[in-house]
C-alpha positions as MATLAB code, in Angstrom:
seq = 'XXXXXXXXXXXXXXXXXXXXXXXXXXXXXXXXXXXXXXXXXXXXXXXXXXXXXXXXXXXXXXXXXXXXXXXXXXXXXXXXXXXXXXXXXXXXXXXXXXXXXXXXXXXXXXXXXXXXXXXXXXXXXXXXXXXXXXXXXXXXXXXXXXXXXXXXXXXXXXXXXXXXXXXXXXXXXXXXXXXXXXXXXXXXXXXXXXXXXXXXXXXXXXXXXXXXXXXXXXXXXXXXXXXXXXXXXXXXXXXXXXXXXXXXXXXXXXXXXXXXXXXXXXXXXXXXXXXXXXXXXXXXXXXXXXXXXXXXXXXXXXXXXXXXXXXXXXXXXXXXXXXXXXXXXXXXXXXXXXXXXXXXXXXXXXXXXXXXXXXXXXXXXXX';
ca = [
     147.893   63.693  138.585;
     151.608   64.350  136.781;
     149.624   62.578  133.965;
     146.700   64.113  133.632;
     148.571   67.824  133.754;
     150.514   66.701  130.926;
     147.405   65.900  128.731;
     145.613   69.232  129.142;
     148.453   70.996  128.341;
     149.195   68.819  125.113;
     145.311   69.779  124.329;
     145.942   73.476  125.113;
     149.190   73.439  122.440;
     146.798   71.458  120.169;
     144.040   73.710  119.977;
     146.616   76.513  119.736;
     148.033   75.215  116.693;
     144.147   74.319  114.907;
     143.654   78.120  115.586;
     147.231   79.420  114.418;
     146.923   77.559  110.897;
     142.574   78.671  110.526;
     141.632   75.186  111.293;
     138.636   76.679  113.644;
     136.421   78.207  111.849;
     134.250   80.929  113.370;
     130.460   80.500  114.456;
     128.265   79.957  111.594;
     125.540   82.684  111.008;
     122.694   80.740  112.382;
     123.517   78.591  114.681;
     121.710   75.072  115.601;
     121.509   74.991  111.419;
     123.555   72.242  109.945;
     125.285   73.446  106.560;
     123.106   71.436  104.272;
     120.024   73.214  106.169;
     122.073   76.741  105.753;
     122.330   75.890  102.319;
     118.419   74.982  101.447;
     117.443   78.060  103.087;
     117.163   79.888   99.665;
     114.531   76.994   98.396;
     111.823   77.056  101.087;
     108.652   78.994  101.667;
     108.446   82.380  103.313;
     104.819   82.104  105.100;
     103.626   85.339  106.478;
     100.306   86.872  107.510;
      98.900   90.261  105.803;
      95.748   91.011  106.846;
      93.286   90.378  109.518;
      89.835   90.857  109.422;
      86.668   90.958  111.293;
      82.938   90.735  110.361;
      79.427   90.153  112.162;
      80.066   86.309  112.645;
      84.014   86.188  113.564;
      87.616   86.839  112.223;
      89.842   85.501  109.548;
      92.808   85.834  108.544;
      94.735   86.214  104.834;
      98.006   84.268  104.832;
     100.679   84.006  101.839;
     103.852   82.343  100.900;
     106.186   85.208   99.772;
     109.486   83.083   98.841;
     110.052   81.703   95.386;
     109.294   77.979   96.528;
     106.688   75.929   98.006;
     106.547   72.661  100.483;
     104.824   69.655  100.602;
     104.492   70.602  104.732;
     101.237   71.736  106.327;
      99.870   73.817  109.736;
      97.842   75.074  111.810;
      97.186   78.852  113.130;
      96.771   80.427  116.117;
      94.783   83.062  117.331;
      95.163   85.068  120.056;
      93.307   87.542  122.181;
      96.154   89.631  123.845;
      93.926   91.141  126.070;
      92.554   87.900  128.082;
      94.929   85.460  126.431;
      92.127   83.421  124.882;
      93.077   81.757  121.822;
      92.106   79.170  119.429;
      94.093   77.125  116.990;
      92.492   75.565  113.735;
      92.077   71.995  113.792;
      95.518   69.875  113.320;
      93.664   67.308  111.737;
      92.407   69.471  108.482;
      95.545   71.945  108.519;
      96.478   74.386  105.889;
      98.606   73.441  103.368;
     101.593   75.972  102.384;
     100.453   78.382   99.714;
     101.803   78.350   96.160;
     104.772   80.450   95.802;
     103.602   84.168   95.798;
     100.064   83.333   96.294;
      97.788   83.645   99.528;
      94.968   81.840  101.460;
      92.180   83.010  103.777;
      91.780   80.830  107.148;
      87.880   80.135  107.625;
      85.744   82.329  110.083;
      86.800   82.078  114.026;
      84.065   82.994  115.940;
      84.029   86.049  118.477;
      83.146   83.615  121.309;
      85.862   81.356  120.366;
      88.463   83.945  121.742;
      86.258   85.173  124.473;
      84.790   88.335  123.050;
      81.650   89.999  121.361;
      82.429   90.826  117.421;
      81.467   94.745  118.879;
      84.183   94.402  121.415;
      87.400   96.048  121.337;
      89.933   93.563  120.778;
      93.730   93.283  120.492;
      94.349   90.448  118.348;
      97.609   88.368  117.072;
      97.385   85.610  114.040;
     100.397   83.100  114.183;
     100.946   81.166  110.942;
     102.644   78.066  111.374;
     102.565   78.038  115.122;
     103.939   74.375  115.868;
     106.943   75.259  113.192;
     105.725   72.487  111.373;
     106.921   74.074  108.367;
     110.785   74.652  107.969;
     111.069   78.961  106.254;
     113.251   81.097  104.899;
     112.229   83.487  107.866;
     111.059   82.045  110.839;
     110.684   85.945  112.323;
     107.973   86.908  110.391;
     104.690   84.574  110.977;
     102.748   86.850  113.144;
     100.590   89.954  112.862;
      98.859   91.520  115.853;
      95.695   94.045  114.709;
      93.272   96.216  116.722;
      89.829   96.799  116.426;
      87.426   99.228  117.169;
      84.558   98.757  119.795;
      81.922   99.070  117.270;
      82.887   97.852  113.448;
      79.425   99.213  112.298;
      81.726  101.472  110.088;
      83.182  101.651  106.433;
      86.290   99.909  105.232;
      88.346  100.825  102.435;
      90.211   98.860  100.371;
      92.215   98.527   97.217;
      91.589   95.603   94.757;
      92.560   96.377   91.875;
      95.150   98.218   89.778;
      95.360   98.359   86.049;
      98.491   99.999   83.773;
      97.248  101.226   80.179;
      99.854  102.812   78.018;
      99.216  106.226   79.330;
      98.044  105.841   83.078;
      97.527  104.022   86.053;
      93.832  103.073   87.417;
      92.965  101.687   90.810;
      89.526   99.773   91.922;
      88.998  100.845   95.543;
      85.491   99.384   97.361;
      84.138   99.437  100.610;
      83.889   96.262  102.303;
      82.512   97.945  105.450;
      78.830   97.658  107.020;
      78.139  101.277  106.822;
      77.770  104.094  104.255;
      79.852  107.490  104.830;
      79.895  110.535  103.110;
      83.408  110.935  103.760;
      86.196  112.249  101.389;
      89.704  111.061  100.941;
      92.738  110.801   99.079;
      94.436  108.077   97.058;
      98.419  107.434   96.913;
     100.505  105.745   93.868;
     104.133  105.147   94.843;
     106.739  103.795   92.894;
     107.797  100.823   95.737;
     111.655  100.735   94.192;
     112.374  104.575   93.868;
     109.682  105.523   96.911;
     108.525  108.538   94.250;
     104.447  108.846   95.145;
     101.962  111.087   93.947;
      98.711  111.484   96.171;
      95.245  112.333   94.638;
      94.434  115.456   96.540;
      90.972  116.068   94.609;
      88.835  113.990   97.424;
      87.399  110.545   96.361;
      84.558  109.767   97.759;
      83.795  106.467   99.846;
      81.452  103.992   97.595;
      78.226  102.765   99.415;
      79.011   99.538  101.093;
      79.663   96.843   98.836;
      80.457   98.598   95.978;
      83.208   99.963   94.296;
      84.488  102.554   92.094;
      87.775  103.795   89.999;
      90.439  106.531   90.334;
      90.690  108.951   87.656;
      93.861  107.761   85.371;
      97.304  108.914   86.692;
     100.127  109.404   84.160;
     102.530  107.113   84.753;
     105.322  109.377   84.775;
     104.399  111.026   87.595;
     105.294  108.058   89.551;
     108.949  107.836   87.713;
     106.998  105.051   85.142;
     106.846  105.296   81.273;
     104.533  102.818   81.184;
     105.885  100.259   79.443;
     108.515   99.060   82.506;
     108.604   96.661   84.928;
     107.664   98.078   88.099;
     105.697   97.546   91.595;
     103.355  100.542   92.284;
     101.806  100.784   95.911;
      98.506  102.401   95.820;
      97.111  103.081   99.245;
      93.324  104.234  100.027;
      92.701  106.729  102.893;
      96.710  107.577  103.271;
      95.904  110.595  105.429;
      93.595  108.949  107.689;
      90.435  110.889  107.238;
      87.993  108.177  107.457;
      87.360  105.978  110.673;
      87.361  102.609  109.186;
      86.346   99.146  110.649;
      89.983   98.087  109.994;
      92.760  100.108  109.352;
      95.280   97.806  108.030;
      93.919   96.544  105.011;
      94.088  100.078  102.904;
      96.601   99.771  100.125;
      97.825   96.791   97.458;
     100.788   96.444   95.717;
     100.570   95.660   91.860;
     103.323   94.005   89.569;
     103.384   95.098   86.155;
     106.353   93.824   83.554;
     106.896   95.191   79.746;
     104.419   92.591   78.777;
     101.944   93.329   80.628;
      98.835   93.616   78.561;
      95.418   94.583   78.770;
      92.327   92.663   76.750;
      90.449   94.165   73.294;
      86.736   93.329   73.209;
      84.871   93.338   69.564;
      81.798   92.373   68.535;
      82.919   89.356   65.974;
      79.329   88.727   64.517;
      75.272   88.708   64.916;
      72.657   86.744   63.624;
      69.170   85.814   63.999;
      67.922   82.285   65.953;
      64.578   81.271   65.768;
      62.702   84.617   67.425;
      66.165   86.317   68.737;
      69.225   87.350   67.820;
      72.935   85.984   69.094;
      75.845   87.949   69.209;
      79.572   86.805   69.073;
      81.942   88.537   70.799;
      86.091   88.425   71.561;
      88.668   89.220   72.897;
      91.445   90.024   70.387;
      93.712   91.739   73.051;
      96.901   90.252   74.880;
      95.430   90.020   78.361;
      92.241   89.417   80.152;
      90.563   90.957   82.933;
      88.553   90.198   86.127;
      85.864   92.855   85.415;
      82.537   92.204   83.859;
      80.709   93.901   81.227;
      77.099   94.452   79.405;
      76.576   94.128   76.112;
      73.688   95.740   74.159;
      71.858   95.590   70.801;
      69.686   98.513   69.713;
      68.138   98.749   66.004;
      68.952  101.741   64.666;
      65.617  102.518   63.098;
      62.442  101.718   66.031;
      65.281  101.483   69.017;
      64.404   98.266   70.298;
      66.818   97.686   72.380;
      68.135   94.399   74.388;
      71.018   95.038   77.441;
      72.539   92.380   79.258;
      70.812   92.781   82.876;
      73.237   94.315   85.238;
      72.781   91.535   88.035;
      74.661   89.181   85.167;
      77.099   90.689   84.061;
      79.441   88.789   80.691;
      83.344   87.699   81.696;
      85.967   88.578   79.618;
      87.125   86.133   77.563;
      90.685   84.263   77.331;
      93.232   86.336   75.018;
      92.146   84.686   71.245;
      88.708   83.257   72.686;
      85.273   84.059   71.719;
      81.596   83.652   73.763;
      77.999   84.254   72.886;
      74.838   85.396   74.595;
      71.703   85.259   73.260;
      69.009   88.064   73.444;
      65.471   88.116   74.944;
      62.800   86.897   72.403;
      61.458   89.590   70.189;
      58.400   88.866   67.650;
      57.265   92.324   66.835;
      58.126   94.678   63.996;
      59.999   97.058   66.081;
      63.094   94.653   66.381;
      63.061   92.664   62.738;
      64.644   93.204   60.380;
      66.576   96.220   59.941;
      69.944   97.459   61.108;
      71.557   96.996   64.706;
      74.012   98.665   66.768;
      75.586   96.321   69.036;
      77.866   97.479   71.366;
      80.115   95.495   73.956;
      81.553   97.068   77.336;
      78.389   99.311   76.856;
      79.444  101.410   80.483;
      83.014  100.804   79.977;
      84.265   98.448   83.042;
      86.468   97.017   81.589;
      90.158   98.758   80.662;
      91.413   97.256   76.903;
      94.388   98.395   74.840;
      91.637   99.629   72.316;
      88.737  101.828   73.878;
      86.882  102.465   70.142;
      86.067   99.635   68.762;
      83.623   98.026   70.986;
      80.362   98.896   68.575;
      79.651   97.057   65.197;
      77.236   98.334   62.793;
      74.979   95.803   61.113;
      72.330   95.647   58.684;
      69.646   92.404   57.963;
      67.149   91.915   55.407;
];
């Protein structure tokens, strides 16, 4: 017993002594994490979940990897019904494979029945990415996202898919991915994310028939603390007041990325000539950048106006930056459309946004 005293107290005087000369070092910031973990923390995905949505069939969900780095690690997800606690989690044999680093991933359809409700139902519902923690994170705090829905989705749905930077103003594509027409009016936001300076479009937009789309009038860049030629991340959110009931109400605004060299794409018409019983036309892009908008191109002579147009159900791609493509017009055989001279115009409605807006039309003249 004598001994036993004396070694507790020679442990007490010990530990005294570690502390007295910083020998013990405080708790780490996360504990359970070995240092070479704490240090790899900065080199590992960040997988999140950022949108959640619902049609006729079932619901799916968008996930992304917003950290700098990727992993060779997969999982599954897990959804969740919060209201009767049904869930279902993808299949562990086919799992998901981390995302590229700043790019995202849509899960395939779960059905309504699958987590005990009708796709009319009202329904509560949480997504968990990575739900095993297969997959070692950055954050391990931020792989859920819980979403409600309406009883009835037979209603529009707004979203933004698109913003474009010229050298004088901003431009947003904003569509309606809903079931439904409305006739309602709202208003469009632009914030600066860094400096939270916004600007909202009071003059009402009005909601595009389902499955369409349609652009913002340009906003000058300055009025969102831009000079158009920085690097910036502008938020543009559809709907910010709320005035339309929408089928999902989390899935309104996008965040762009634009850098000083950003650029925008320059179609011309390079050259035309006649094949057989039509004509071909050349055309390029001789701008920086490229775009995922699509065009029509049209040839008109200038003397009978015969005219050939691209049909609208296929539209032309832009181009790579420095590459060329061709399309070839209907047959023609009758005096009205040979010889003569031709206007032929690219980007005939303007879809597309380019760095130079007047010289899409080439004037041409055959014997």
């Amino acid at each position: 017993m004598k001994h036993g005293l004396g070694g507790l107290l020679l442990l007490a005087a010990a530990l005294s002594l570690q502390v007295a000369c910083g020998a013990v070092d405080e708790a780490p910031e996360a504990p359970g994490l070995g240092v070479a973990e704490q240090a790899t923390r900065g080199l590992l995905p960040d997988l999140t979940v950022e949108e959640i949505s619902r049609s006729s069939g079932g619901f799916k969900a968008r996930l992304c990897n917003r950290a700098s780095h990727g992993s060779e690690s997969t999982f599954t997800v897990l959804m969740t019904n919060d209201g009767t606690g049904s869930s279902f989690q993808t299949n562990p044999v086919y799992p998901f494979s981390v995302p590229a680093p700043g790019t995202c991933i849509w899960t395939g359809g779960i059905s309504c029945t699958q987590l005990g409700v009708g796709c009319k139902d009202f329904i509560t519902l949480t997504v968990h990415v990575d739900d095993t923690n297969n997959v070692i994170e950055t954050y391990e705090d931020n792989n859920t996202m819980t979403v409600s829905f309406r009883e009835d989705p037979t209603l529009p749905d707004l979203t933004v898919e698109e913003v474009i930077r010229t050298t004088g103003a901003y431009h947003a594509r904003y569509c309606n991915r809903g079931i439904v027409d409305s006739s309602a009016t709202f208003a469009m936001r632009f914030r600066n994310v860094a400096t939270g300076q916004s600007f909202d479009m009071t003059n009402p937009l009005t909601v595009p028939a389902q499955g369409t789309c349609a652009w913002t009038p340009q906003l000058p860049c300055i009025v969102v603390g831009s000079n158009c030629a920085d690097t910036i991340d502008v938020q543009v959110t559809a709907d910010v007041n709320g005035a339309v009931s929408e089928w999902s109400e989390v899935n309104n605004d996008a965040v762009a990325h634009f850098t000083p060299s950003y650029a925008l794409p320059d179609l011309v018409v390079s050259n035309v000539w006649r094949q057989g019983s039509a004509y071909v036309v050349s055309y390029c892009n001789q701008g920086l950048g490229t775009s995922t908008l699509r065009f029509q191109l049209r040839l008109m002579n200038a003397t009978s106006w015969w005219t050939y147009q691209t049909p609208s159900y296929a539209p032309l791609p832009v181009p790579a930056p420095g590459q060329c493509a061709q399309v070839e017009t209907s047959t023609c055989l009758g005096p009205s459309c040979w010889p003569g001279s031709f206007w032929v115009t690219v980007d005939v409605s303007n879809d597309v946004f380019e760095s130079n807006e007047s010289n899409n039309q080439r004037y041409m003249t055959f014997p």
